[in-house]
N, C-alpha and C positions, 0 to 999 in steps of 0.2 A: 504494500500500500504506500501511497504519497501523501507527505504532509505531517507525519506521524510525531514530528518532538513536540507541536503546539495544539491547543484550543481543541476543533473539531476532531481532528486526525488523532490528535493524541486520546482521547477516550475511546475513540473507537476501536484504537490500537489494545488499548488498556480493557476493555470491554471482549474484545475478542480474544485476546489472550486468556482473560476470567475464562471464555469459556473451552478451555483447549486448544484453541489456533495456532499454530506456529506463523508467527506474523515477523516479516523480514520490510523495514520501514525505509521509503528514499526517501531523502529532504535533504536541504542545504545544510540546515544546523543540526550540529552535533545533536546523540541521542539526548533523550528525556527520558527514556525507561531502561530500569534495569532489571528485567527478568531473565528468567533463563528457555525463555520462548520465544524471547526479541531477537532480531538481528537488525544490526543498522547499515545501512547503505548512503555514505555521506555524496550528493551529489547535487549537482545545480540543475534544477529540472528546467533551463532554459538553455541548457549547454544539449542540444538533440543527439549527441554522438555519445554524448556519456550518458544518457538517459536510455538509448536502445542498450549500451555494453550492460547498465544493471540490469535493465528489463531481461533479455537474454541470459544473465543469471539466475533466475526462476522462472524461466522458459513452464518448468511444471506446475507451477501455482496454479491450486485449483480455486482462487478466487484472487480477483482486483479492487482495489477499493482506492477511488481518486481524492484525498481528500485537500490537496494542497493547491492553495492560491492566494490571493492577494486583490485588496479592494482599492482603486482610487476615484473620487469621483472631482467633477467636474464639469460643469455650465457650457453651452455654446459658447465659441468665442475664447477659452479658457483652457481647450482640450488639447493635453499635450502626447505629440503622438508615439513616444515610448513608454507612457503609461498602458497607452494601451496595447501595444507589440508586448508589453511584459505578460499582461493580462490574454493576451491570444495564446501567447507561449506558455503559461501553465497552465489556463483554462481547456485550450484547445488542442496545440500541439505536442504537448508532451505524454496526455493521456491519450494521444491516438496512436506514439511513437511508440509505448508501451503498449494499447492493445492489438497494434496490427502483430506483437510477435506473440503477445499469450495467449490468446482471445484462439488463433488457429488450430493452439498446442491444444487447449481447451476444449475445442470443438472435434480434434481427433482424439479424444481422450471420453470423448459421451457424457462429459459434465462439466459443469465451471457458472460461478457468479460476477459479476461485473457489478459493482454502486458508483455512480458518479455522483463528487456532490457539488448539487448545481446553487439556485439562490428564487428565490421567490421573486424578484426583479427581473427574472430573465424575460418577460412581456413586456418590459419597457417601465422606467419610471424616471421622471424631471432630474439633471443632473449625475445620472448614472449611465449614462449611454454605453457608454465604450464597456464598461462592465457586463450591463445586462446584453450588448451582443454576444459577449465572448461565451456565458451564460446561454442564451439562447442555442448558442452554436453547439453547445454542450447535449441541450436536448435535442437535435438535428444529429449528433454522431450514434448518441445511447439509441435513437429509435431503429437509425439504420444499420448497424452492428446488431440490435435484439432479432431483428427481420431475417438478417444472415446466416445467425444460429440459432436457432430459433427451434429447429429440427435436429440437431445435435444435443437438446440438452444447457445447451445455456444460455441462463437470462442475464439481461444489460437495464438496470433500472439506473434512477436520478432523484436522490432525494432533498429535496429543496428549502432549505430552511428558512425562515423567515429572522428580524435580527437573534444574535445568538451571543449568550456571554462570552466573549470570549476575550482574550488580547487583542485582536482585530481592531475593536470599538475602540482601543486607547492611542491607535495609530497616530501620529501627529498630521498623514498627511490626509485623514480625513476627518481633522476637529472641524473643519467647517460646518459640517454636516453631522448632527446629533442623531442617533438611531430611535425610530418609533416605535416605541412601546405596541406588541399587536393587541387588539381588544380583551383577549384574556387578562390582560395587566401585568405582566410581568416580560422577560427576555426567556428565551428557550435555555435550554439548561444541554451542553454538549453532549451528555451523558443519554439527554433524550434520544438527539439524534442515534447517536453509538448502538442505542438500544434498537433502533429500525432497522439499521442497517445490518444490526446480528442476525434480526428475524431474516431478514432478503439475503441474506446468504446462504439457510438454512434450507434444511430438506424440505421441508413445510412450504415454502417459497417458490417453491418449481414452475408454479402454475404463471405468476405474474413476471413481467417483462414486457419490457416497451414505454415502461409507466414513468410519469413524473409526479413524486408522491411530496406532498407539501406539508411542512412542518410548521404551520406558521400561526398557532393560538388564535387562530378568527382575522387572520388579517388579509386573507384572499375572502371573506366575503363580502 
């Protein structure tokens, strides 16, 4: 999985391990966990050349789970364009660079799970464009990968949170912008997601794929 020393990535890490995974983590920064189920894979998921050599080291993983990325936002007028090559590059490119090599091993193999995690902006909202494209793009790769294998055995979901405690919200370069509370009253708890994204890896989970499943205490109604 991608993402795994911080916020989302890191509970889901830590969540899946609770339940027996052997879970092998890329991200730039150094580990955050130390168990003896971890393995860490220190890489720059915007370097494509070192992102296929990890991916090709568990070419056999029977499950992917994307969780790593990065928020900038920004107004018309305002939109700088290596914020958003950053945000294509983890969003989009680096989770494709990885499932074009597991995704096939997976599909000759008669099983395998895929979770991408997207964002509940990815339909568009004022001052996050560049974001919620790359977002968007996110749900355009998981639909057509789910279609692919679909008949082998494995599913390609996207689970989309809505805001989420995490270190993200402390970013400096999105104080602009304060996160909104969804109508439940509270921020999603990463732990929540972690906990979806166990279920959608499971046997239990066989049936669903294609889906973009939202996490977002009443704020998509």
């Amino acid at each position: 999985m991608t993402g795994s020393s911080a916020g989302i990535g890191a509970a889901i890490a830590q969540a899946l391990l609770a339940q027996g995974w052997a879970v092998t983590g890329m991200d730039r920064a150094p580990a955050s966990i130390a168990h003896a189920g971890y393995q860490h894979v220190q890489v720059d998921l915007a370097d494509g050349a070192a992102t296929e050599t990890a991916a090709r080291a568990v070419e056999a993983a029977q499950a992917f789970v994307h969780a790593a990325g990065v928020l900038r936002v920004a107004p018309l007028g305002s939109l700088q364009p290596d914020d958003g090559a950053r945000m294509w590059q983890l969003h989009v490119d680096a989770p494709s660079r990885i499932a074009n090599i597991l995704l096939p091993a997976m599909a000759r193999a008669g099983r395998g799970r895929v979770v991408l995690i997207g964002s509940r902006v990815a339909s568009g909202v004022a001052g996050r464009s560049q974001y919620a494209a790359t977002k968007a793009a996110m749900l355009a790769l998981a639909r057509s990968w789910a279609a692919e294998v679909v008949a082998q055995g494995v599913t390609v979901n996207v689970v989309s949170p809505a805001a989420t405690r995490t270190g993200m919200l402390a970013d400096p370069a999105r104080q602009a912008e304060k996160p909104k509370l969804p109508p439940m009253g509270r921020l999603i708890e990463p732990n929540e997601i972690a906990a979806l994204v166990g279920f959608l890896l499971s046997p239990a989970a066989a049936p669903i794929t294609g889906q973009d499943i939202r996490v977002c205490g009443g704020a998509s109604l």
